[in-house]
Structures are given as structure tokens and as C-alpha cells.
Residue frames as qw, qx, qy, qz and C-alpha x, y, z in Angstrom:
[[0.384, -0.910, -0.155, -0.008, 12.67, -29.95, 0.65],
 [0.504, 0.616, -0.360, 0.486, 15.78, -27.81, 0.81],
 [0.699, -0.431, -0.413, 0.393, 17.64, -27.54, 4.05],
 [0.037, 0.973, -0.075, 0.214, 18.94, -24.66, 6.01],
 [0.743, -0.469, 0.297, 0.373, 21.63, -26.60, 7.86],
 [0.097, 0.838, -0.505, -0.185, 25.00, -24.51, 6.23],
 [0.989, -0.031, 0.022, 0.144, 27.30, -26.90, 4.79],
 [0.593, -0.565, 0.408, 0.404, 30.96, -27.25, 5.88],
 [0.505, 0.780, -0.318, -0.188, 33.16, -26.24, 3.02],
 [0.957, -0.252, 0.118, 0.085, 34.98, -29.12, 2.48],
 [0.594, 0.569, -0.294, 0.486, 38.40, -27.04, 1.64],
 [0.467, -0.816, 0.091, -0.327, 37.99, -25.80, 5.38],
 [0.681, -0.663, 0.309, -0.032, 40.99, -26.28, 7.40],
 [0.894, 0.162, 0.244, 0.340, 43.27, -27.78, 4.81],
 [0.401, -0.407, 0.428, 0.700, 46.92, -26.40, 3.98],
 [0.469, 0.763, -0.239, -0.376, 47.26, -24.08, 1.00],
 [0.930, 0.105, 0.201, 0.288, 49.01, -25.37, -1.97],
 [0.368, -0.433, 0.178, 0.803, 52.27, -24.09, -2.85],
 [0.405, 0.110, 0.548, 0.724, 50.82, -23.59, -6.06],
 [0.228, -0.824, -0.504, -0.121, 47.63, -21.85, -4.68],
 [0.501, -0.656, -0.113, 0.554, 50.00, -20.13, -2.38],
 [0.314, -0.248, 0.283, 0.872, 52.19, -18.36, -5.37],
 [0.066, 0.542, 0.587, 0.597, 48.70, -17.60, -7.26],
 [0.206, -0.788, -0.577, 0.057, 47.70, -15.58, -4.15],
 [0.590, -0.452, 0.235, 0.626, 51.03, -14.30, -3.69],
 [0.346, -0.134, 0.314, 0.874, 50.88, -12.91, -7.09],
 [0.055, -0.616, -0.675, -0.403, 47.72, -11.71, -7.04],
 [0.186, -0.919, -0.347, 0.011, 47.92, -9.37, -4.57],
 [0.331, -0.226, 0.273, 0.875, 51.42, -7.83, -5.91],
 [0.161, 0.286, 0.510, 0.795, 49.76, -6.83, -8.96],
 [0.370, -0.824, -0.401, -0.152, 46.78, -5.25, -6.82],
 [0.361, -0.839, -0.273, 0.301, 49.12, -3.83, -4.89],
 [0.424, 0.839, 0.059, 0.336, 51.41, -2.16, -7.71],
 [0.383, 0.416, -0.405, 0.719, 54.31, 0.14, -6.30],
 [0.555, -0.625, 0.101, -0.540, 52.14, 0.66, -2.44],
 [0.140, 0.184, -0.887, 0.400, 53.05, -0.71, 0.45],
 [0.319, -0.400, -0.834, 0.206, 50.25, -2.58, 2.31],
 [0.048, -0.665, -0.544, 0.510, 49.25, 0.54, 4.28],
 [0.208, 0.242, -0.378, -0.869, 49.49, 3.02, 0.87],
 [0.340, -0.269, -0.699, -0.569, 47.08, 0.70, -0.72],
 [0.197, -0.632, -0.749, -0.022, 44.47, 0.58, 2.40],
 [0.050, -0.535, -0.196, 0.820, 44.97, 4.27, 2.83],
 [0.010, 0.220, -0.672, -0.707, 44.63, 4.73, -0.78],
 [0.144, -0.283, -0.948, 0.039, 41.41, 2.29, -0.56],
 [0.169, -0.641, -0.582, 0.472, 39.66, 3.90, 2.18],
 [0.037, -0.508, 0.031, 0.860, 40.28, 7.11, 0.50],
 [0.136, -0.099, -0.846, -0.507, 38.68, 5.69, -2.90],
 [0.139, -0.500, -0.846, 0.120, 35.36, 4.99, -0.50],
 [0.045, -0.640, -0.435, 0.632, 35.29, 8.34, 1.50],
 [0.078, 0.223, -0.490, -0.839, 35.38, 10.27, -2.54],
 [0.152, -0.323, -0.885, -0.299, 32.68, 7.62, -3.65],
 [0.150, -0.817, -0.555, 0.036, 29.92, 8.91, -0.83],
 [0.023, 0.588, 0.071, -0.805, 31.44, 12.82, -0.83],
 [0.078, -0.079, -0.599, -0.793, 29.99, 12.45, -5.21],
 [0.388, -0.457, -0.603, -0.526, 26.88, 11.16, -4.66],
 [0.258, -0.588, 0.143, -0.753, 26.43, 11.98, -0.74],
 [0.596, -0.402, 0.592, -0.365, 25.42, 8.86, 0.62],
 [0.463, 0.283, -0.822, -0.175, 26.01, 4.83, -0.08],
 [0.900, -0.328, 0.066, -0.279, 25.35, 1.52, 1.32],
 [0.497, -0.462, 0.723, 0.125, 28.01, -0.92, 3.08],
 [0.818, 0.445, 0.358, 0.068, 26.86, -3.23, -0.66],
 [0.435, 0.864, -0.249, 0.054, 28.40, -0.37, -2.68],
 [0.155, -0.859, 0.485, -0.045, 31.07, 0.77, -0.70],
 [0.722, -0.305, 0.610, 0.115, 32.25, -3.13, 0.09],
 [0.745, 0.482, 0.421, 0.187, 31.61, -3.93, -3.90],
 [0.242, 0.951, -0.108, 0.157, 33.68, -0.68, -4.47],
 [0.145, -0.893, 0.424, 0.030, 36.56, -1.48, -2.46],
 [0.823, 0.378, -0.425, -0.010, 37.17, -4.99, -4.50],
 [0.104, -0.497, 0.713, -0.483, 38.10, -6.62, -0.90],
 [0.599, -0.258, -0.745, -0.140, 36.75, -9.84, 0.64],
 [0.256, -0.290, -0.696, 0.605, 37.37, -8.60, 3.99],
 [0.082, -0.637, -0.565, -0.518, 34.00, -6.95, 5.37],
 [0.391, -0.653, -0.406, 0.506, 35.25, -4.91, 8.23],
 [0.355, 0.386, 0.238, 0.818, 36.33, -2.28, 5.55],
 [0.079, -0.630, -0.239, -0.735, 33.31, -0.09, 5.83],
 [0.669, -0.646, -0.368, -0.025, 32.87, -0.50, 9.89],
 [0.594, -0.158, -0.102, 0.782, 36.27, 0.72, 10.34],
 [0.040, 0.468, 0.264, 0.843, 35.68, 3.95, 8.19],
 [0.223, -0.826, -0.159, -0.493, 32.68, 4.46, 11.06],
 [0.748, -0.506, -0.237, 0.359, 34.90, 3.24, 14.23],
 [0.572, 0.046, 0.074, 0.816, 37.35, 5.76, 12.93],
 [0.157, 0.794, 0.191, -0.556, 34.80, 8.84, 12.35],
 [0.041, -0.205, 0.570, 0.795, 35.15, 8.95, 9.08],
 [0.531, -0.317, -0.591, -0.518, 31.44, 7.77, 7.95],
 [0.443, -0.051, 0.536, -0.717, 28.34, 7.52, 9.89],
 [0.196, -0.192, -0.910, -0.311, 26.17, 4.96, 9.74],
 [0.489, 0.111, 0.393, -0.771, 22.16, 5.92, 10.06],
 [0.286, 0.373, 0.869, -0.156, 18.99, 3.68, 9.71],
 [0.219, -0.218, -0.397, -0.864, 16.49, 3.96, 7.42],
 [0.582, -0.047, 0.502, -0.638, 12.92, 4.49, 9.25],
 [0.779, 0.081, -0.529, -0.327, 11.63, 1.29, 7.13],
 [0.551, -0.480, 0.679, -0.069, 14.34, -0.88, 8.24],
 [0.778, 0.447, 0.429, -0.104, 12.86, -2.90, 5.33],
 [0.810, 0.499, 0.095, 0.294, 15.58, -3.84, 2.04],
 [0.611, 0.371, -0.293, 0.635, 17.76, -1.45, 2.64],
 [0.745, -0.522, -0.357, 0.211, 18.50, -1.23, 6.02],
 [0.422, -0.688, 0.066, 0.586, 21.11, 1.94, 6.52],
 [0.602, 0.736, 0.029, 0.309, 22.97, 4.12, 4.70],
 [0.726, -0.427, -0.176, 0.510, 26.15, 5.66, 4.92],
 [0.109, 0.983, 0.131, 0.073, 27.23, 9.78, 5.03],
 [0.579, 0.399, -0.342, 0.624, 30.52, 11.56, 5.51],
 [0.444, -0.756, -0.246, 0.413, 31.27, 12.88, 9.27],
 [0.101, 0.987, -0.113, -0.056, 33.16, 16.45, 9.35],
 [0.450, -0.602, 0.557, 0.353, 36.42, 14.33, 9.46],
 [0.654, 0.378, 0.648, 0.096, 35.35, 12.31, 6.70],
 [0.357, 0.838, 0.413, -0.014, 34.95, 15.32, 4.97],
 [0.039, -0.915, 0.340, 0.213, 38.00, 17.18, 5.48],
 [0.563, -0.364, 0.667, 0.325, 39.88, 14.29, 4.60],
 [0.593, 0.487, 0.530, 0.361, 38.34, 14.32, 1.11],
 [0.074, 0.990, 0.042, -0.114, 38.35, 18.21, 0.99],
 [0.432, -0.826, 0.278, 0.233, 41.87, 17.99, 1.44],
 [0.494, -0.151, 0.779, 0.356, 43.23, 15.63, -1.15],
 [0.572, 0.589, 0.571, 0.010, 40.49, 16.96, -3.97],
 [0.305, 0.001, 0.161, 0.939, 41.21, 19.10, -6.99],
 [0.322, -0.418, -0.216, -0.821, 37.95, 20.54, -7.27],
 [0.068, 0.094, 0.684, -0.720, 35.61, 21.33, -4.61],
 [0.361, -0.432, -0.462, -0.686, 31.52, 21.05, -4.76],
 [0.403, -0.327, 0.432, -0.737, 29.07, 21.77, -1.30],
 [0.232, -0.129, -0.954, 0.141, 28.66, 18.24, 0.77],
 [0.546, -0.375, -0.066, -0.746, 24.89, 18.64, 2.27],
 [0.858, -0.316, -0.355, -0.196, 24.14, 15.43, 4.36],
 [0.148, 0.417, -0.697, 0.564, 26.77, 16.36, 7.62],
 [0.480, 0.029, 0.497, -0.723, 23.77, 16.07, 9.00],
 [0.059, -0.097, 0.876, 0.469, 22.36, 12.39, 7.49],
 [0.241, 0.540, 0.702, -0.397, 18.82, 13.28, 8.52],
 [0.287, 0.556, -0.184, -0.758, 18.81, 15.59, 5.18],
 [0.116, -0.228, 0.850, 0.461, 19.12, 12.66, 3.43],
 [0.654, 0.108, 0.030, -0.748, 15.51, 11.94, 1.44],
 [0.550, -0.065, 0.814, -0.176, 14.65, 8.24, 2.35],
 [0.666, 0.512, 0.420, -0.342, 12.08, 8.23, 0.11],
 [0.548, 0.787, -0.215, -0.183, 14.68, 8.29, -2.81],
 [0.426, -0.597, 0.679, 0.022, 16.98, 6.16, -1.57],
 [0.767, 0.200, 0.593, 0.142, 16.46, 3.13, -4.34],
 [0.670, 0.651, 0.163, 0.316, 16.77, 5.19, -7.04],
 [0.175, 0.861, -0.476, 0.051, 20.02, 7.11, -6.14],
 [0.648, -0.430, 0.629, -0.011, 21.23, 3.64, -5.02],
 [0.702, 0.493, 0.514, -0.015, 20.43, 2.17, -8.22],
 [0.314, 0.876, -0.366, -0.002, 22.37, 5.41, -10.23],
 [0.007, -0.793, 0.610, -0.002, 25.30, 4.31, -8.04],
 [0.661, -0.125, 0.706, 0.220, 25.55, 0.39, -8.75],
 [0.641, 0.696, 0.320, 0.044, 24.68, 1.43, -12.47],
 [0.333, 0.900, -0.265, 0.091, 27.73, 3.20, -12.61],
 [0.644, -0.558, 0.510, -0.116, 29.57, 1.19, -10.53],
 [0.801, 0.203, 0.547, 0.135, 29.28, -1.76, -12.35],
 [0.601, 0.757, -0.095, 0.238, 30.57, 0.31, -15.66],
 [0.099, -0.953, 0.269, -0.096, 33.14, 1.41, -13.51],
 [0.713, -0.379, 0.589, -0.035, 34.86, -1.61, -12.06],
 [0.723, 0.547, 0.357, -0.224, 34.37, -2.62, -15.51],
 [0.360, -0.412, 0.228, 0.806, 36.64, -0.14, -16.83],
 [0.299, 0.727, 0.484, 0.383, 34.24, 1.52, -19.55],
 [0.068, -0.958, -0.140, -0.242, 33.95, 4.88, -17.80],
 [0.508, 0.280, -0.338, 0.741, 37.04, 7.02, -17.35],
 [0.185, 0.037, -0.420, 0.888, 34.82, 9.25, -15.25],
 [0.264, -0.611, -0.745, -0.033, 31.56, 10.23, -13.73],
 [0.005, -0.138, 0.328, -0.934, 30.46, 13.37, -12.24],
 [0.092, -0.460, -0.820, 0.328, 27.03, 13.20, -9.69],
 [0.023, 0.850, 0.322, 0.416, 23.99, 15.85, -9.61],
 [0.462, -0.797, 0.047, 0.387, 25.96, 17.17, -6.31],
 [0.672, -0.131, 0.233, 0.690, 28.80, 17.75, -8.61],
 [0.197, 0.595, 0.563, 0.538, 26.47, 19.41, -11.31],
 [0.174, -0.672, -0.608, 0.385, 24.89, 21.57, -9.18],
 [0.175, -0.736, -0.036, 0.653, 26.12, 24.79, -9.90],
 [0.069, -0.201, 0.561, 0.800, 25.69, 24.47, -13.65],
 [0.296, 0.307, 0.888, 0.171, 22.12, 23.35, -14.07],
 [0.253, -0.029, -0.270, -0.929, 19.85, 25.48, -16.08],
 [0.441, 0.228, 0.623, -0.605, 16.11, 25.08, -15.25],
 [0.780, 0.224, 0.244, -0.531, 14.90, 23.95, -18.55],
 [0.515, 0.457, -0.720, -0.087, 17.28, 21.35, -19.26],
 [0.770, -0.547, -0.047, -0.326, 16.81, 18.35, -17.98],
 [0.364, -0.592, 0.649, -0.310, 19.30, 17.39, -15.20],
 [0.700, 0.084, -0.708, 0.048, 20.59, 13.41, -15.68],
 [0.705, -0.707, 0.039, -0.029, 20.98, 11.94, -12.18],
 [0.556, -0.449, 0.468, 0.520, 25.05, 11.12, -13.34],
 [0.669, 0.722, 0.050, -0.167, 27.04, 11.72, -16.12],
 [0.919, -0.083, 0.312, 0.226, 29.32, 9.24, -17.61],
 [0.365, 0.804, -0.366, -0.294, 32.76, 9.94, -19.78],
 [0.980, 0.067, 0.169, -0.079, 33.19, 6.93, -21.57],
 [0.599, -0.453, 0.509, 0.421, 36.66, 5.18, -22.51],
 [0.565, 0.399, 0.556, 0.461, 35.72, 5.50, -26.10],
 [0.236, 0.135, 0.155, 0.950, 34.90, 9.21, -25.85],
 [0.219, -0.467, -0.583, -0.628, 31.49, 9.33, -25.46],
 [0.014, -0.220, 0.519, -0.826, 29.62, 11.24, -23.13],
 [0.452, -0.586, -0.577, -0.346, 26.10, 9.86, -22.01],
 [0.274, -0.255, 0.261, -0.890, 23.93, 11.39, -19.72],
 [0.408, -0.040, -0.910, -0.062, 22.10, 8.84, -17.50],
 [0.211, -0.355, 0.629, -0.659, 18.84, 9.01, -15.61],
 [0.026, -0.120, -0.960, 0.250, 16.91, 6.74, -13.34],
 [0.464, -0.054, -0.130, -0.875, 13.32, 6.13, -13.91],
 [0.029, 0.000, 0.945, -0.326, 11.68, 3.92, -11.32],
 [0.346, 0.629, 0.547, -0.431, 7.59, 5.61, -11.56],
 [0.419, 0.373, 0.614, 0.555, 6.09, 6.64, -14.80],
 [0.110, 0.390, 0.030, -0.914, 5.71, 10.20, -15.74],
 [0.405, 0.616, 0.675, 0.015, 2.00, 11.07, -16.99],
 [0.208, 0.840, 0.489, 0.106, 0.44, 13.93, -19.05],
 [0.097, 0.992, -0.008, 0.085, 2.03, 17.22, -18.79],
 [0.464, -0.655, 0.572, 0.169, 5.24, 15.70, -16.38],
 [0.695, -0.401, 0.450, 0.392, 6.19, 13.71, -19.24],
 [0.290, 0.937, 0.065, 0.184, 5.46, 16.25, -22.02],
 [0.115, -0.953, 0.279, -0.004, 8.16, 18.48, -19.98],
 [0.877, -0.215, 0.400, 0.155, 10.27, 15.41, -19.46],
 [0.776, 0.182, 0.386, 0.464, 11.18, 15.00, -23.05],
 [0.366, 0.899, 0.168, 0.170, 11.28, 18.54, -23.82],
 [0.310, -0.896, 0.301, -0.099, 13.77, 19.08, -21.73],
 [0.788, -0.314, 0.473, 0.238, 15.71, 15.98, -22.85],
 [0.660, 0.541, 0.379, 0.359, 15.78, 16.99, -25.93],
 [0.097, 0.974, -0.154, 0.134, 16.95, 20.65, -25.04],
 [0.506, -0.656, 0.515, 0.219, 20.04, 18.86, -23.11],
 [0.737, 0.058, 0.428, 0.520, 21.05, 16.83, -26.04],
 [0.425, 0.735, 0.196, 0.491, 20.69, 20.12, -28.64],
 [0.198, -0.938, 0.112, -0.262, 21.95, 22.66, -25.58],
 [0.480, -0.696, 0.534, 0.011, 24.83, 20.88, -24.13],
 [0.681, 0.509, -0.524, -0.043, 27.41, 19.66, -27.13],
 [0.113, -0.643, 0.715, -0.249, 29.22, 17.77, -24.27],
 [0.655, 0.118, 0.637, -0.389, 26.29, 14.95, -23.85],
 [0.185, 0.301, -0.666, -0.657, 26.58, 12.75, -26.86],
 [0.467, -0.098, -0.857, -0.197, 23.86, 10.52, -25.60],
 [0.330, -0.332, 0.515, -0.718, 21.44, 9.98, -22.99],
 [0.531, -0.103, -0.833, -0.118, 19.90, 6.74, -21.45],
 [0.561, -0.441, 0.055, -0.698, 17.03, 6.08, -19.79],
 [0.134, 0.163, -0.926, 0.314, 17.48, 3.23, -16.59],
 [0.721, -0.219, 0.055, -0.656, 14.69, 1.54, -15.58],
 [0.027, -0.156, 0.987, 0.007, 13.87, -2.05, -14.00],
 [0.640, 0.421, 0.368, -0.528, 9.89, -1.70, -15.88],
 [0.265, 0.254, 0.789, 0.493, 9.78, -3.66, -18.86],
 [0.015, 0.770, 0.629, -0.104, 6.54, -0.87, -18.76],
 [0.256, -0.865, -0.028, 0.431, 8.28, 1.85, -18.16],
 [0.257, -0.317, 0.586, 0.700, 10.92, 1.31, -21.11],
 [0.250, 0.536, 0.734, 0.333, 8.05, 0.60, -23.60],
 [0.062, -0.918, -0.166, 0.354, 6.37, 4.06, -22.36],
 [0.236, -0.882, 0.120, 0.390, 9.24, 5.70, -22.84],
 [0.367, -0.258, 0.601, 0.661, 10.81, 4.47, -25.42],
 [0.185, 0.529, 0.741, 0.370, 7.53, 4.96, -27.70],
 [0.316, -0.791, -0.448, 0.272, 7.34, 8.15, -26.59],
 [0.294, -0.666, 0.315, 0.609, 10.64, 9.31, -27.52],
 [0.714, 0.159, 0.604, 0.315, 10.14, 7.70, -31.11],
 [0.032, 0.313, -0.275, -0.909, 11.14, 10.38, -33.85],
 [0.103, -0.238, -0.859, -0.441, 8.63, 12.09, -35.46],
 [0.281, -0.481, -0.747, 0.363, 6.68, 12.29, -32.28],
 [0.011, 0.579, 0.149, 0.802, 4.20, 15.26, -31.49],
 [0.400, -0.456, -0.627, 0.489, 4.44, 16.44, -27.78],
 [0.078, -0.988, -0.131, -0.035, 2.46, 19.37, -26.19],
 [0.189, 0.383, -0.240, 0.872, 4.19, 22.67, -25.32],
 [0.363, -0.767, -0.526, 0.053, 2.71, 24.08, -21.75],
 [0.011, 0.265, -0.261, 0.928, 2.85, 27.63, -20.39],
 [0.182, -0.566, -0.596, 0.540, 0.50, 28.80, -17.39],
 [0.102, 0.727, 0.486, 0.473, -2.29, 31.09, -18.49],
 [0.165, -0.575, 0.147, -0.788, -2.60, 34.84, -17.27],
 [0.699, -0.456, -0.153, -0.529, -5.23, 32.92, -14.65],
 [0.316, -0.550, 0.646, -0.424, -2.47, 30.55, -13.31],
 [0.857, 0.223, 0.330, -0.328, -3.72, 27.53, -15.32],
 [0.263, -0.248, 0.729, 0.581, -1.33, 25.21, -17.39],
 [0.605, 0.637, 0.198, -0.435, -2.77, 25.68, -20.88],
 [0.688, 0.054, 0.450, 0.567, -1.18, 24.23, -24.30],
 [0.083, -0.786, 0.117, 0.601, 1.23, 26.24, -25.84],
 [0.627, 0.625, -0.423, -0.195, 1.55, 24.08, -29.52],
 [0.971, -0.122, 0.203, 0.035, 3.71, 21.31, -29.98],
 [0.318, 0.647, -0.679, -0.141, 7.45, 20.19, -31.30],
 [0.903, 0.231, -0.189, -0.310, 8.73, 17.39, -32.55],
 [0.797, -0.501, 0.331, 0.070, 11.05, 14.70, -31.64],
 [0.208, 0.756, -0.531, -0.321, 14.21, 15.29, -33.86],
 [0.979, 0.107, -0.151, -0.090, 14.71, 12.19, -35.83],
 [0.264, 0.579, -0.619, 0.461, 18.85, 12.70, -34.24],
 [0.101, -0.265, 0.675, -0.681, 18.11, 12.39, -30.71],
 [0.836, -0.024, 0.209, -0.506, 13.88, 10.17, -30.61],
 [0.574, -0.284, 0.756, -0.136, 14.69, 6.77, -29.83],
 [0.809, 0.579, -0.066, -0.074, 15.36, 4.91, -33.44],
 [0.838, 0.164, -0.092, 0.512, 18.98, 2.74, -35.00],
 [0.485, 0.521, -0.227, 0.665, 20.76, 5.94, -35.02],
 [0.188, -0.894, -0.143, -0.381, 19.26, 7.87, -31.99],
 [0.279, 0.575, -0.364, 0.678, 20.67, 9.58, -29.51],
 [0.574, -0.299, 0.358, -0.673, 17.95, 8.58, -26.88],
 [0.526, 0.041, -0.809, -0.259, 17.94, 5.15, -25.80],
 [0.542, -0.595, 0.249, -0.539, 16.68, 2.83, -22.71],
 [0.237, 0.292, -0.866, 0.329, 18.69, 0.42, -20.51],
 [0.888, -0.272, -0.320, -0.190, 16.29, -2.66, -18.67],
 [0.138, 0.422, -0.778, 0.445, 18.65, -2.93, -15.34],
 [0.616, -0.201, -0.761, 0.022, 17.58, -6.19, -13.48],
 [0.420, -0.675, 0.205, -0.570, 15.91, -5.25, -10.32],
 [0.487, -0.005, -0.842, 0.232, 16.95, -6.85, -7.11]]
């Protein structure tokens, strides 16, 4: 039988060593680089409020796992300060809040960005609950590359916005990798049936052949189902309907095409899927 009684860390209360002392000591020079103390937690904080003006909103997990700190008053400051808001989720259930940008929040990132893109969630009640695992899930999936140091950059669908094209399909992020490569990454938590994932791949297949910038695209899932599906699905070779909507207002097949033997999931392809451990 396991206990719940905490146990006393048994370094508690005991004197650093000097030699502990000059490893901490030079661990947080090299973290802090040419900044002074308050450059790097301005710097910091500014690192957070960028993080939820990409993808719109975050959890105190991210943000805290983003700002590579032990102390956990980080993100509570940010709302004591009006810079983030912190709202409930109506569950209450796993994930328990989320966090938005306030109108200061916002100007402070407005102000310090080179490119601008339209923030929607001043108001955090826009935010769709009901998606909230899988855009959480985008951002520790990129996170975790990030922190990493794989990905020189990232741009969100809030970034995208104002380039998407309606029959391409839209990644939820998209990664530029330290090696060069671009992949295009989205999240697939429910399985798409019958016509929805007909359109699916047609439309993955029009972004890799329509947008030379995407040298790759990966599907994210934590279904061991859901990758099989989909990865047999994509397998070159493949014949998928075509649908159009009949004079009457009826989807009707329109023929078929074929999964290019470049880009349908095979050694060389261009389509692959990524098993991310669910928690």
C-alpha cells in the first residue's frame, strides 16, 4: 500500500556547497547572457505574452514550461499585472483554465512586433472550449521541438489567416526547421469518415503540390487507430473519390485521383504520421 504522507526531502534545510554554489552561480550567467536580471525577466515575460498573441490562448503548463523557470509565480504575475487573463473552462475537468491577452497585454506585443496579424480572444469567451485539447496539444508539440532547438520558427493558423485558400488544406502550425525543412503539421484527435476524409486528403495533397514552401506534412495524433487509418489511407497509389454537389444540392461523385507516389505515405513520402503520447 503506497502512502500519501509527502516525504521530507532530506537536502531540506542544509547549506549549499561551495561547489553547488559556483554550479548555480554559473548557470544562471550563461542564462542570463549580456541582461541584467530585470532585461532577462522583461525579456521572459515578453517571450510568454508573443507565445499566447500566435496561437491566442495557453495554459499556465505551457506558458510555465515555456518560460524554462522553476519559479511558478511567473504566469500569476503576467495576470496581477493585466497583462493576461485568466478564465475557466465550463468543465473544470483536465484542463482547468486557460489563458488570453488583456488590451495591455496586447499592446505590449503590438508594440515590439515586426509583423502584425488580428488577435480575436480580447474577449476570452470567443475562445471554442470544445477545441481546447487539440490546440493545446499543437502548442506542446511545438513546444517541445522548440525548447529543443529543431525549429527556427513557427507561424500559427492566426498568423496564416490571411493567406489561406479554401481548397488547400490549412495545417493547424507550420514549422521552419533548423535543417531547412518546412513541415506543415496538423492535429488529429477524431477520425474523419467518408466524404470528410476523401476532402481531407485532397486537399493535403493540393498543399504539398500548391505551396512549394511546405516540404512535408505530418499528421499528430495520440490513436494508435487513427495513425493506421490514416496512414493507409494516404498510401501511394491510393484511389479517393472526387465530390461536387449536384444541380439538386446533393454531394454526388465526381471521379477519383490518385495519391502521388511523392507525397502518399511510403520510405520516401512526403506525408507521414507522428504517435504523440497522450496525457
Amino acid at each position: 500500500m503506497h502512502s500519501n504522507t509527502k516525504r521530507k526531502d532530506p537536502r531540506a534545510g542544509k547549506p549549499l556547497s561551495e561547489a553547488r554554489k559556483m554550479q548555480l552561480q554559473e548557470q544562471r550567467k550563461a542564462k542570463l547572457g549580456e541582461l541584467t536580471p530585470n532585461q532577462y525577466a522583461k525579456e521572459r515575460d515578453l517571450k510568454l505574452l508573443r507565445w499566447v498573441w500566435r496561437w491566442g490562448y495557453s495554459s499556465k503548463v505551457m506558458l510555465q514550461e515555456l518560460s524554462e523557470s522553476s519559479r511558478h509565480g511567473i504566469v500569476n504575475r503576467l495576470v496581477k499585472n493585466k497583462l493576461l487573463m485568466e478564465t475557466k473552462t465550463e468543465s473544470g475537468t483536465v484542463i482547468v483554465s486557460f489563458f488570453t491577452l488583456t488590451e495591455n497585454g496586447l499592446a505590449e506585443v503590438e508594440r515590439q512586433a515586426d509583423r502584425l496579424h488580428f488577435y480575436p480572444y480580447l474577449d476570452p469567451y470567443k475562445v471554442r472550449q470544445n477545441t481546447l485539447r487539440h490546440d493545446l496539444m499543437a502548442q506542446s508539440y511545438t513546444l517541445k521541438n522548440v525548447l529543443s532547438g529543431r525549429i527556427l520558427g513557427y507561424q500559427t493558423t492566426l498568423m496564416m489567416r490571411a493567406r489561406s485558400s479554401r481548397h488547400v488544406k490549412e495545417p493547424d502550425c507550420v514549422w521552419k526547421m533548423a535543417d531547412g525543412e518546412v513541415i506543415a503539421i496538423e492535429i488529429e484527435l477524431t477520425k474523419k469518415w467518408d466524404r470528410d476524409f476523401d476532402d481531407f486528403r485532397r486537399k493535403v495533397v493540393r498543399a504539398l503540390d500548391n505551396d512549394s514552401r511546405i516540404t512535408r506534412f505530418v499528421l499528430v495524433t495520440d490513436s494508435k487507430a487513427i495513425a493506421r487509418s490514416y496512414t493507409e489511407g494516404m498510401k501511394p497509389g491510393t484511389m479517393v473519390p472526387r465530390w461536387k454537389k449536384s444541380v439538386h444540392g446533393k454531394w454526388e461523385n465526381d471521379g477519383y485521383f490518385e495519391i502521388p507516389e511523392e507525397i502518399g505515405y511510403g520510405p520516401t513520402s512526403r506525408f507521414v504520421t507522428y504517435l504523440m503520447e497522450s496525457k
